[in-house]
C-alpha positions in Angstrom: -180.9 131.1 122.7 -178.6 130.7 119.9 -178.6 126.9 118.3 -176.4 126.1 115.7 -177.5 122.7 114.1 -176.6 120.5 111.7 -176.1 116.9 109.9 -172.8 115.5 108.9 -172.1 112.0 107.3 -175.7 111.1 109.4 -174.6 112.3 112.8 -177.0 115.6 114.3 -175.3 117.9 116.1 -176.1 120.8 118.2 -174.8 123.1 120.5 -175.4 126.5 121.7 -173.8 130.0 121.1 -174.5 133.1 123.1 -172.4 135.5 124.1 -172.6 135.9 127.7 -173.4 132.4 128.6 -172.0 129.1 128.3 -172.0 127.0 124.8 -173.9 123.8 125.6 -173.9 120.3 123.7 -177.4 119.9 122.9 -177.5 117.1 120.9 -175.1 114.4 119.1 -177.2 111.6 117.8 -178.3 110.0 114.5 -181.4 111.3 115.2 -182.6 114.8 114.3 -182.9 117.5 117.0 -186.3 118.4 118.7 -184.8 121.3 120.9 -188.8 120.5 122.5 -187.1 117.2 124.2 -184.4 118.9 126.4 -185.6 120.0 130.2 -185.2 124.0 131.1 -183.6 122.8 134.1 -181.1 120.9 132.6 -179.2 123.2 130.6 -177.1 124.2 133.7 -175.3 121.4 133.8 -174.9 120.9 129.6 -171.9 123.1 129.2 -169.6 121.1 126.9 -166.9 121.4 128.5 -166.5 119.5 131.4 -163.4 120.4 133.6 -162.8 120.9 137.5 -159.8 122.7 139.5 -158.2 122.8 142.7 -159.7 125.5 145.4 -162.8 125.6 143.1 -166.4 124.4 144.4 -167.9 121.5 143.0 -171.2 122.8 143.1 -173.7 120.3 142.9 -175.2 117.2 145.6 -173.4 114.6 143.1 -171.5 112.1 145.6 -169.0 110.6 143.5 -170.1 111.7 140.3 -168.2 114.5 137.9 -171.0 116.8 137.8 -171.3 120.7 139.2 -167.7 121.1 138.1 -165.7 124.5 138.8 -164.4 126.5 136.0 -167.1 124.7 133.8 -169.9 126.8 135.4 -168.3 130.0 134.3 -167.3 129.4 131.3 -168.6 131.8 128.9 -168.7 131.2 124.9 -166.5 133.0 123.0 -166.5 132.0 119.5 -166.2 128.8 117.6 -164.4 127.7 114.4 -166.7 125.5 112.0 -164.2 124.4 108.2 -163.4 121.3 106.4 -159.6 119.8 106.5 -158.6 116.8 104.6 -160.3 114.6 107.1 -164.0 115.8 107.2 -165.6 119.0 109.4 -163.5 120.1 112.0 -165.7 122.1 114.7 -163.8 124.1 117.6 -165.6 125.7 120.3 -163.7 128.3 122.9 -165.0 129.3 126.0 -163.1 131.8 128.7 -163.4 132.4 132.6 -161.3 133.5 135.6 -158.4 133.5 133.4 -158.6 130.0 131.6 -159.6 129.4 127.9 -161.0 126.0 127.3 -161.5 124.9 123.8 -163.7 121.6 122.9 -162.6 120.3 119.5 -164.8 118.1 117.6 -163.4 116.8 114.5 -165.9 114.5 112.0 -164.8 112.5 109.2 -165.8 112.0 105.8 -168.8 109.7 105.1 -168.0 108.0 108.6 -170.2 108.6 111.7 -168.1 108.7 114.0 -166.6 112.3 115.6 -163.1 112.1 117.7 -163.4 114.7 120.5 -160.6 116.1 123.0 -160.5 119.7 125.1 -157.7 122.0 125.5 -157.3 124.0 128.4 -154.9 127.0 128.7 -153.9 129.1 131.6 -154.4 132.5 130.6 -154.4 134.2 134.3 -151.6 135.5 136.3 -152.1 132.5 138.7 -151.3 129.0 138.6 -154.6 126.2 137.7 -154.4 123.0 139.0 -156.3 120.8 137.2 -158.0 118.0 138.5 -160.5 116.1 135.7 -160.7 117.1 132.2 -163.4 115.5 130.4 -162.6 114.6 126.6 -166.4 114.5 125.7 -169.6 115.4 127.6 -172.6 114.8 126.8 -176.4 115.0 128.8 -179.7 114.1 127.2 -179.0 110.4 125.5 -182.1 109.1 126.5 -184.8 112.3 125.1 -185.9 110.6 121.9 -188.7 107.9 122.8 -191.7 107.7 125.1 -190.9 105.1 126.9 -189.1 106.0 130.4 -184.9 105.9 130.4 -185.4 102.4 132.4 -186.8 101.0 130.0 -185.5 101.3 126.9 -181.7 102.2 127.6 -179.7 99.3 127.3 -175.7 99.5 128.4 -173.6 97.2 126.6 -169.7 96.6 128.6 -167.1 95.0 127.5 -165.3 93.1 130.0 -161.6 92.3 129.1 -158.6 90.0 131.0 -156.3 88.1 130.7 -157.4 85.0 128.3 -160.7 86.3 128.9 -160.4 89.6 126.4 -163.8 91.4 124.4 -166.4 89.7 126.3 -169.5 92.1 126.3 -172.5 92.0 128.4 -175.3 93.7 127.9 -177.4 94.9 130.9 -180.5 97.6 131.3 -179.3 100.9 133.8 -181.5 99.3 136.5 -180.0 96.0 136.7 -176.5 98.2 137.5 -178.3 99.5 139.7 -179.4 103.4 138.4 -182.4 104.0 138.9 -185.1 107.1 138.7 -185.0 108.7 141.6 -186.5 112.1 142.9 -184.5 114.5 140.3 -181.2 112.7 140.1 -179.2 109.9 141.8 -176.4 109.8 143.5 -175.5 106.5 141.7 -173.3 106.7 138.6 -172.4 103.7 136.4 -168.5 104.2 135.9 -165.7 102.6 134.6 -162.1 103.3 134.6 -158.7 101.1 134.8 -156.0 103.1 136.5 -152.2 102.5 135.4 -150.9 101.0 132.5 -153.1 98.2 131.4 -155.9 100.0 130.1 -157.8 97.3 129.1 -156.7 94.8 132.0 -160.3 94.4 133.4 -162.6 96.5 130.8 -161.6 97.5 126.9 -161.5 101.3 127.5 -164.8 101.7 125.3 -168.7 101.2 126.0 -171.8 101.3 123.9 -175.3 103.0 124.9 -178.3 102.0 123.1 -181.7 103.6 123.3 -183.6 100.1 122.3 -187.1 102.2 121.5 -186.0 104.5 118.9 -182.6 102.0 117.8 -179.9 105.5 118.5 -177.2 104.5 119.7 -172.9 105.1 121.0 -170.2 103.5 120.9 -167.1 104.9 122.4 -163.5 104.6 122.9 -160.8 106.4 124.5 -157.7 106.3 122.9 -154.9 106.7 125.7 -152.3 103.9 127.2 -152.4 105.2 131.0 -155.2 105.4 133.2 -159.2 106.2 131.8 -162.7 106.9 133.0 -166.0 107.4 131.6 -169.7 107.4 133.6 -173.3 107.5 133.1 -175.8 109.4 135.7 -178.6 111.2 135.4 -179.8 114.6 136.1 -183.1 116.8 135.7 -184.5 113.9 133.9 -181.6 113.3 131.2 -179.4 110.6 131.4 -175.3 112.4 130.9 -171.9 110.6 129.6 -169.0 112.1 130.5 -165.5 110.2 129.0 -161.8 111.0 130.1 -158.4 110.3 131.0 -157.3 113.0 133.1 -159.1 112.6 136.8 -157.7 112.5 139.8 -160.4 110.5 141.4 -160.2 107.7 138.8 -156.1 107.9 138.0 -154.6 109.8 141.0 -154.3 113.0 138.1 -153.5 116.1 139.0 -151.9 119.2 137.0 -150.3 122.5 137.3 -150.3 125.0 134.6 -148.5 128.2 134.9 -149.6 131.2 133.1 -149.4 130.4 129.8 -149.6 126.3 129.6 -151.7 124.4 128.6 -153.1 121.0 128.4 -154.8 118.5 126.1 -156.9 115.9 126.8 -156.2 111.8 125.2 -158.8 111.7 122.2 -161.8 109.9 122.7 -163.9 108.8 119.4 -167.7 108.3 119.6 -169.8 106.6 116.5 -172.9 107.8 116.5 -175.2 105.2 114.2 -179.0 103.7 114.3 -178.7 100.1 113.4 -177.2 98.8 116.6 -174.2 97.2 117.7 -172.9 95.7 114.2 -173.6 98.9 112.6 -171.5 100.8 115.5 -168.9 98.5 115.4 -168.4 99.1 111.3 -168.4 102.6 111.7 -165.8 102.7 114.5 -163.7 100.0 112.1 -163.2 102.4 109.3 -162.1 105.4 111.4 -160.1 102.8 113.1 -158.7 102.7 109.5 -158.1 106.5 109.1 -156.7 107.3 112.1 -154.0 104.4 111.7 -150.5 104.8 110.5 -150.1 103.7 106.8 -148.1 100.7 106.5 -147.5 97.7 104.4 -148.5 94.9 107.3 -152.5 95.9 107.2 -152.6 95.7 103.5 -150.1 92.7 103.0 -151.7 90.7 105.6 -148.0 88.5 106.0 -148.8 85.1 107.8 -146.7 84.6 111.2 -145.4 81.7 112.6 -144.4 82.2 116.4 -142.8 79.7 118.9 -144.3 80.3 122.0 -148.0 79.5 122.2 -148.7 75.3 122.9 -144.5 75.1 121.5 -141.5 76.1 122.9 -143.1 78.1 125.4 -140.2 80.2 125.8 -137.6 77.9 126.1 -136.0 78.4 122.4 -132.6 76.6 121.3 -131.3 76.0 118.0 -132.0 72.5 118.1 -135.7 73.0 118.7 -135.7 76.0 116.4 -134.3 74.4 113.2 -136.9 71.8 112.6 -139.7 74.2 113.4 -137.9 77.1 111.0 -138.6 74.1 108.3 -142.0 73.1 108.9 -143.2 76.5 109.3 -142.0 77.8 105.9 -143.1 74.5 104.3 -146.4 76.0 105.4 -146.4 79.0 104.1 -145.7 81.0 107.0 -144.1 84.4 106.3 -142.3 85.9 109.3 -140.9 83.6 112.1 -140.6 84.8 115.6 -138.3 83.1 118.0 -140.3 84.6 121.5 -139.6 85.3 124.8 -136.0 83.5 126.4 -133.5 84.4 123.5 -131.5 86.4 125.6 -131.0 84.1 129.1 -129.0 80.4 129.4 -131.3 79.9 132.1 -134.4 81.9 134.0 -135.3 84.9 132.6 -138.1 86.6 134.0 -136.1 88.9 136.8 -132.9 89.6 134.4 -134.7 91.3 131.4 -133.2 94.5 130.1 -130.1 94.2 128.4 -131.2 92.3 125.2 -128.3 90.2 124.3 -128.2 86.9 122.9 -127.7 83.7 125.4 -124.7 82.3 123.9 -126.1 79.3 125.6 -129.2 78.8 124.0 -127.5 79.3 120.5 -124.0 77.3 119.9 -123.7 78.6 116.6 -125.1 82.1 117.4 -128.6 83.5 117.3 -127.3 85.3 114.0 -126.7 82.1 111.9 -130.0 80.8 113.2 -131.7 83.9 112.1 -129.8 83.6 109.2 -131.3 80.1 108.7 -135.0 81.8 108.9 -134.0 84.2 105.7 -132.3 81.1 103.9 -135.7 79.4 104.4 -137.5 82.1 102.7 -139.4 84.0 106.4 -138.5 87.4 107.5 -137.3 86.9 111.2 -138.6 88.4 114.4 -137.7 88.4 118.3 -139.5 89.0 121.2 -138.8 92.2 123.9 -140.0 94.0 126.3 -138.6 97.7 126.1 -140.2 99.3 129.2 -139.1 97.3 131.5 -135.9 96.0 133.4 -135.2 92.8 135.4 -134.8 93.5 139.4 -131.8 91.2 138.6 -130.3 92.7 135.3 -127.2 93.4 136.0 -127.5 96.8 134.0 -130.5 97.9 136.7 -127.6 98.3 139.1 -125.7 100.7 137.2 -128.0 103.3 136.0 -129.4 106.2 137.8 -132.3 105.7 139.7 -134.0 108.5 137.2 -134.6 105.8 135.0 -137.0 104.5 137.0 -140.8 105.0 138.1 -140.5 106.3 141.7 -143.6 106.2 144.3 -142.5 107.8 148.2 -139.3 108.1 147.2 -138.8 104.3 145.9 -138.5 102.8 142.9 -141.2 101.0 142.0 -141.1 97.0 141.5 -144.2 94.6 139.8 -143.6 91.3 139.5 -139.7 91.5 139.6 -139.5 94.3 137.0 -139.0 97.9 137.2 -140.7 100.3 134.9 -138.2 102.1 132.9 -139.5 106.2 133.0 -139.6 107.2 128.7 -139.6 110.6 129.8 -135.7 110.3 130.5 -133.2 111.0 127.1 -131.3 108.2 128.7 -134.3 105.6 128.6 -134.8 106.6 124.8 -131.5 106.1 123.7 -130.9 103.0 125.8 -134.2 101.7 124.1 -133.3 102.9 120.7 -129.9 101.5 120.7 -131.9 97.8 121.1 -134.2 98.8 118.5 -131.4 99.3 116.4 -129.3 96.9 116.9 -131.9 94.3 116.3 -132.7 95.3 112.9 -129.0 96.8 111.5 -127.1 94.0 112.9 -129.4 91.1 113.2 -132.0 91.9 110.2 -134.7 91.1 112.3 -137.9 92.6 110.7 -140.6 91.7 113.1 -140.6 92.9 116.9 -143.4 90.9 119.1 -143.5 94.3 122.0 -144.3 92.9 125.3 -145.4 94.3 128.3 -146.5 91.9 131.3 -146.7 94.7 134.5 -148.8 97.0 135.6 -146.8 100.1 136.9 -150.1 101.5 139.0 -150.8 104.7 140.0 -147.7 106.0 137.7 -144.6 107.9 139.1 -143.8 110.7 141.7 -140.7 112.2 139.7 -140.6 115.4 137.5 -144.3 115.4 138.4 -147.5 117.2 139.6 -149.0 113.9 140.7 -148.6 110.2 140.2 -151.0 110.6 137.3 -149.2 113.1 135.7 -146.3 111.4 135.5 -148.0 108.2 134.0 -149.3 110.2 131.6 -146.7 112.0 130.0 -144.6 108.9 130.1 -147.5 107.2 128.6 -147.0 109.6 125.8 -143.3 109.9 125.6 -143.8 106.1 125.1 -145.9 107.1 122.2 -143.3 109.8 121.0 -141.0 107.4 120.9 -142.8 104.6 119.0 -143.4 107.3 116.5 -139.7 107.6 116.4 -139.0 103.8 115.7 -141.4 103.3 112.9 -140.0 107.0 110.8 -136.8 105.4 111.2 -138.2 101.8 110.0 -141.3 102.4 108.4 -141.6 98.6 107.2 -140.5 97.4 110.5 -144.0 95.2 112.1 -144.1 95.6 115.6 -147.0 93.7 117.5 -148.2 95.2 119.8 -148.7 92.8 123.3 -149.3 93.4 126.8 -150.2 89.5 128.5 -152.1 89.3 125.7 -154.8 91.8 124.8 -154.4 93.9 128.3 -153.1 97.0 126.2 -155.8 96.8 123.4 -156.2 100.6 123.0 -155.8 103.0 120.0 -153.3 105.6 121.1 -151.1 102.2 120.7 -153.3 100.9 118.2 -153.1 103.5 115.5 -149.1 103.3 115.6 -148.6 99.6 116.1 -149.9 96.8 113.1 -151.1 94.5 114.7 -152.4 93.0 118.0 -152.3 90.0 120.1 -155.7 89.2 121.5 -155.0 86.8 123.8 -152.8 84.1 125.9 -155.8 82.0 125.5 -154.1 78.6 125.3 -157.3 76.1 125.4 -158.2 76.0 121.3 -161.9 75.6 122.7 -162.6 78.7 123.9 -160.6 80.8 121.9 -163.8 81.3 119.0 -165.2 83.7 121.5 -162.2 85.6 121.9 -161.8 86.0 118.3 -165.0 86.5 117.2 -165.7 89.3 119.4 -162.0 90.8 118.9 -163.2 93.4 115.8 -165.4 94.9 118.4 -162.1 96.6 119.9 -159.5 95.9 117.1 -159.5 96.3 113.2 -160.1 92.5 112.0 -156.3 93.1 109.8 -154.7 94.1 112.9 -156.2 91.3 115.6 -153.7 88.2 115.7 -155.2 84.8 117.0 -153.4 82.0 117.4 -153.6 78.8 115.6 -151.6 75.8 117.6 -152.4 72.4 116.6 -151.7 70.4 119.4 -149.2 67.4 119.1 -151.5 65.0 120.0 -154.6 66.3 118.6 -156.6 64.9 115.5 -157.8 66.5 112.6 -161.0 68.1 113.3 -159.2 70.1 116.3 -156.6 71.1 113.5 -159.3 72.5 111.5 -161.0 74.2 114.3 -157.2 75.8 115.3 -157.1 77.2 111.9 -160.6 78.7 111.9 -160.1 80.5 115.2 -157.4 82.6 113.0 -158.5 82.4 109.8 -160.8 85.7 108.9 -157.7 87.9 110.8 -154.7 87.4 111.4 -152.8 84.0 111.8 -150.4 83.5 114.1 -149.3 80.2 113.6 -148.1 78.3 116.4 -148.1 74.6 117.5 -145.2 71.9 117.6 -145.6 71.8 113.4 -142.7 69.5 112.6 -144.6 66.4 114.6 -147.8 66.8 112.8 -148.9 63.6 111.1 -148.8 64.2 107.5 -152.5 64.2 107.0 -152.6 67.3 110.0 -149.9 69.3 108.5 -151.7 69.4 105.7 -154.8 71.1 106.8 -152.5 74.2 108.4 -150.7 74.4 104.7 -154.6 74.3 103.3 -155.6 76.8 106.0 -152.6 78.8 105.4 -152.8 78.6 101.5 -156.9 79.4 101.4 -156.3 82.6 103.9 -153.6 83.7 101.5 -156.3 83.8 98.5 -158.4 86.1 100.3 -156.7 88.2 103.0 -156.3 91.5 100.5 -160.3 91.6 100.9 -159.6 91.7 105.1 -158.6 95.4 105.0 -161.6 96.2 103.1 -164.2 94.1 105.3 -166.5 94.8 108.2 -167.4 92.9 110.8 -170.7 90.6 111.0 -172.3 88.5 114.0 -175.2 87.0 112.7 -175.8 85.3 116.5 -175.0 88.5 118.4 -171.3 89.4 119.8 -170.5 85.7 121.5 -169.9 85.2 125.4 -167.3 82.5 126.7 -169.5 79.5 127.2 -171.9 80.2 124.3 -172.9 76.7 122.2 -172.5 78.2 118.8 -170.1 81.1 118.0 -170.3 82.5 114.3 -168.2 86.0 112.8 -168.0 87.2 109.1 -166.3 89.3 107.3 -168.7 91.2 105.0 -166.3 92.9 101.7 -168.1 93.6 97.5 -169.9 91.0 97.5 -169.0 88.4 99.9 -169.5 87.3 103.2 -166.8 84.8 104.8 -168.3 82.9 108.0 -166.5 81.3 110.4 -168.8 78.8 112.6 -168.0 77.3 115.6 -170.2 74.3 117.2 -169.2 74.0 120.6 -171.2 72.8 123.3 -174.2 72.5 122.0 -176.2 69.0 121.9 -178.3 70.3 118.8 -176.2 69.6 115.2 -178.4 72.2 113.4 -178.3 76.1 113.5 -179.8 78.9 111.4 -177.5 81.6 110.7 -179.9 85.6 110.2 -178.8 87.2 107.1 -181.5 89.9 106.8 -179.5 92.4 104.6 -179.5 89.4 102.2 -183.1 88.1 102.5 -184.6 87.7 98.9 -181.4 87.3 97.5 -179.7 84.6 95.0 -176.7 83.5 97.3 -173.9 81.1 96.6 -172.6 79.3 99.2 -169.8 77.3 99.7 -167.7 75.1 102.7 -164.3 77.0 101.7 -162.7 75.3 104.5 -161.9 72.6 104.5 -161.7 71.2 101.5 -162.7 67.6 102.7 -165.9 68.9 104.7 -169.0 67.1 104.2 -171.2 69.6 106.4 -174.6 70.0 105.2 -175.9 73.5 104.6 -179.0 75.4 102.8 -179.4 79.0 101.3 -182.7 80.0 102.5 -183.8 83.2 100.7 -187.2 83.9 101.2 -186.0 84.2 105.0 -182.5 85.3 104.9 -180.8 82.8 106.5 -178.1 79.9 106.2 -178.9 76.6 107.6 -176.2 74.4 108.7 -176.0 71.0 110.4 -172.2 70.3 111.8 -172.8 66.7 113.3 -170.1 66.8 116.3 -169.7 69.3 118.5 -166.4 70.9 119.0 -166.4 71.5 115.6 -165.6 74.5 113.3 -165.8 75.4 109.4 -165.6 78.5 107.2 -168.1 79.5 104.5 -167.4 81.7 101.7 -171.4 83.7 100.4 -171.6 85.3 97.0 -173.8 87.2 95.7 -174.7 90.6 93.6 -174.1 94.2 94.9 
């Protein structure tokens, strides 16, 4: 056998190649490779590329799972491409059989370790090859390094995700989701998926796999807007991942090639790190970084005030809007975005789509009032939703039909909307011709992108399956984006979906910035946050700040905290806060604005673990040359004091500081001997921001 092995920016890598026989993946781990570990009997079932198609034999007992899959069992290597681009190493294996060529790319990055995968597949036969699951990245043996049995010392992290309820991870061991060791194999397989277009309406599309013995560990992500999958089984002895987004088990995919075509899988991106969940987490936050488009928004770090959240709720009028407009720049607020309900007198939900102006709303025009905005020193923004039109809009009843997502020869309808198909020119050039009209005629410089359906399965028209159409609309959607932002390349659109139900990097690394949530109780929005880097660079994750009206100071504070290490999004009925309130958001505003160029630049810290919704303390950081900023929350607990871990600093001179706010009388202790930060906050429901410093 034929190994090819090596290290790159501390990921190990392995994989076979033979002529004659199939190129495995051996190994991908920050551990190095004992070829001793792997079972004889596995290596069957190893073959990197992981793909099955119609007519062919799924040859293996496997019940649900994606194993014994047909090509994949013939493939054959071929030859493999190993060089360096401008990113990193780019690795790019090709295997042939019965007229297909299948090619697993790999590409790593510089001095990050983290490796994006995808797979090509090409129809090189006389015969058509209907696909029917293409796996981005396989992997079997994450469990070999370690003694102890896989039961004991694998530990799955998930990260359940909804709506108001986004990033919260549990942690579990494979037997308490029920896998267990049994005879050679199970039958069981811990999967995952979300099928249509909220990816991340009930799980973020990623996971992270932990072998707690020898401290290797995963943590994934698939980078696609339609439908996903990934699982975890066993075989032989070895515990396999498989991650995708092309199945038609999981997302009702299904493809045809003719001779000739060809296919590629969504990326998927896997860090590879020892160190644990923090560690994962920073790696996967700078490629996050690479793979981004460039723009001025994630370096700038502009504050946003935006009417909706606890304010207007979308109910926007001049009237309401003027004194707003005023207290939101005397604040310091940067762009202002009049939200959802600009372009309706009255209900709006069921007549979205033409994205005109209610003359209603606005005596003196939405133009003047925008106007106003600019006057007061903001860059203005509006709210849409592009994919969608109103059931009621009286443009749905003159277009074709073709601009619509059909299922059994229907349109489809969710929640009073239809899905407009981006595949069709028409759809383009209808959603273009908003786009610019917004920004030439209006000057509006900030989009908030909406998206509150779910289309399902996808659509039946100019497609193999429902899946397939989803998916390439998915990515004419993408295509199109791309479009927008050549033609505006200092035009911020945020990216939102009901929140956070769209949180997913083929969006991600076009769109700026995120919304993480409609979470509108101030209380348990610190969990939200805090664990909102796990899934979404900290300059790109927006969090709402909304002093209530009736509030009092300390909840003003803890508003501004929730926000205050990311992105503000400032909210909250401003112009009737009492003088001594309005004061804390300018603070807020005015500290954030003295620090947010070190945000790019940061990674993440959670010196109590990633929090859960109900947890009595929360606490994040941002770790960046020489400084940590710590946001703490104390919620429900009954004890005032808490010691904060700092290992990486123990034995070091820190300086610590209350940075916010100012008037904050909190008692707190550098302990250095053990690493740690001791701080007593003497309500609960509390919140406050330190600033560390200390020597590189």
């Amino acid at each position: 056998m034929s190994i090819i092995s090596f290290e790159e920016n501390g990921v190990h890598f392995a994989f076979t190649a033979d002529p004659g026989e199939p190129a495995l993946l051996l190994h991908c781990s920050s551990l190095p490779f004992d070829p001793a570990l792997l079972h004889p009997g596995a290596r069957p079932f190893m073959n990197m590329a992981q793909l099955h198609a119609a007519g062919e034999n799924q040859n293996d007992h496997h019940g649900s799972k994606h194993t014994g899959n047909m090509p994949s069992g013939r493939l054959i290597y071929q030859g493999h491409q190993d060089e360096y681009n401008a990113l990193g190493r780019s690795l790019t294996v090709r295997q042939c059989a019965d007229g297909v060529t299948v090619i697993s790319h790999y590409q790593f990055y510089t001095d990050i370790p983290v490796i994006r995968a995808w797979t090509e597949v090409v129809n090189v036969g006389g015969e058509p090859l209907g696909l029917e699951y293409v796996a981005s990245f396989a992997l079997t043996g994450l469990e070999k390094e370690g003694l102890l049995p896989w039961k004991d010392k694998m530990q799955l992290a998930v990260p359940h995700n909804t709506w108001a309820y986004e990033a919260q991870w549990q942690r579990y061991t494979l037997p308490e989701l029920g896998l267990y060791p049994k005879n050679d194999f199970s039958l069981k397989r811990i999967a995952y998926s979300s099928t249509g277009s909220w990816p991340s309406s009930e799980y973020l599309p990623m996971g992270y796999l932990e072998n707690t013995q020898c401290g290797s560990a995963l943590l994934w992500q698939i980078e696609t807007n339609a439908s996903w999958n990934w699982e975890i089984s066993d075989l032989d002895g070895h515990l396999y991942i498989q991650l995708s987004s092309a199945s038609q088990q999981e997302g009702h995919w299904y493809k045809r090639l003719e001779k000739g075509e060809s296919f590629i899988s969504d990326p998927v991106a896997i860090a590879v790190v020892s160190g644990g969940m923090e560690e994962a987490v920073g790696a996967l936050t700078r490629y996050r970084r690479v793979i981004r488009r460039p723009n001025e928004d994630n370096q700038t770090l502009p504050v946003i005030f935006n009417d909706y959240m606890n304010c207007l709720m979308g109910d926007p009028t001049t009237q309401r809007e003027l004194p707003l407009i005023q207290a939101a720049a005397e604040a310091g607020c940067e762009y202002y975005v009049i939200d959802a309900g600009w372009y309706s007198d009255g209900p709006w939900w069921d007549g979205v789509g033409e994205w005109l102006p209610a003359p209603g709303r606005f005596p003196g025009g939405l133009r003047a009032l925008l106007d106003e905005i600019r006057r007061q020193g903001m860059i203005p923004g509006l709210w849409l939703e592009i994919e969608v039109m109103g059931i009621h809009c009286p443009l749905a009843a003159t277009v074709p039909e073709s601009w619509f997502f059909c299922r059994h020869g229907k349109p489809v309808i969710d929640h009073d909307r239809y899905q407009l198909d981006f595949r069709n020119p028409d759809v383009r050039a209808h959603a273009d011709a908003v786009i610019d009209r917004l920004v030439q005629e209006y000057g509006v410089g900030y989009i908030k992108m909406d998206y509150n359906i779910n289309a399902g399965l996808g659509t039946e028209r100019s497609a193999d399956s429902f899946g397939d159409g989803l998916l390439s609309h998915t990515r004419a959607y993408l295509a199109w984006l791309d479009g927008v932002f050549a033609r505006y390349p200092n035009l911020v659109i945020e990216n939102c979906s009901s929140g956070g139900m769209r949180m997913d990097y083929a969006l991600l690394s076009r769109h700026s910035i995120q919304s993480t949530s409609d979470q509108t109780r101030y209380l348990y929005y610190p969990s939200i946050a805090a664990a909102s880097p796990t899934a979404v660079t900290p300059e790109q994750s927006a969090v709402w700040s909304y002093p209530l009206a009736d509030g009092t100071v300390e909840e003003t504070v803890f508003n501004m905290i929730n926000a205050m290490l990311l992105r503000i999004h400032q909210s909250g009925h401003l112009a009737n806060l009492s003088p001594q309130r309005f004061a804390v958001v300018r603070e807020g505003i005015a500290y954030y604005k003295s620090i947010r160029r070190l945000i790019p630049q940061s990674l993440p810290i959670w010196p109590l673990g990633l929090p859960r919704m109900g947890d009595p303390w929360v606490c994040f950081g941002l770790q960046v040359k020489g400084k940590i900023f710590l946001a703490l929350w104390r919620l429900s607990s009954s004890e005032p004091q808490i010691t904060l871990p700092l290992p990486k600093l123990k034995g070091r001179q820190v300086q610590v500081s209350c940075a916010f706010p100012s008037f904050s009388r909190t008692r707190f202790e550098w302990n250095a001997c053990a690493g740690s930060l001791s701080v007593i906050m003497d309500e609960p429901n509390t919140a406050r921001l330190f600033e560390l410093g200390f020597e590189e």
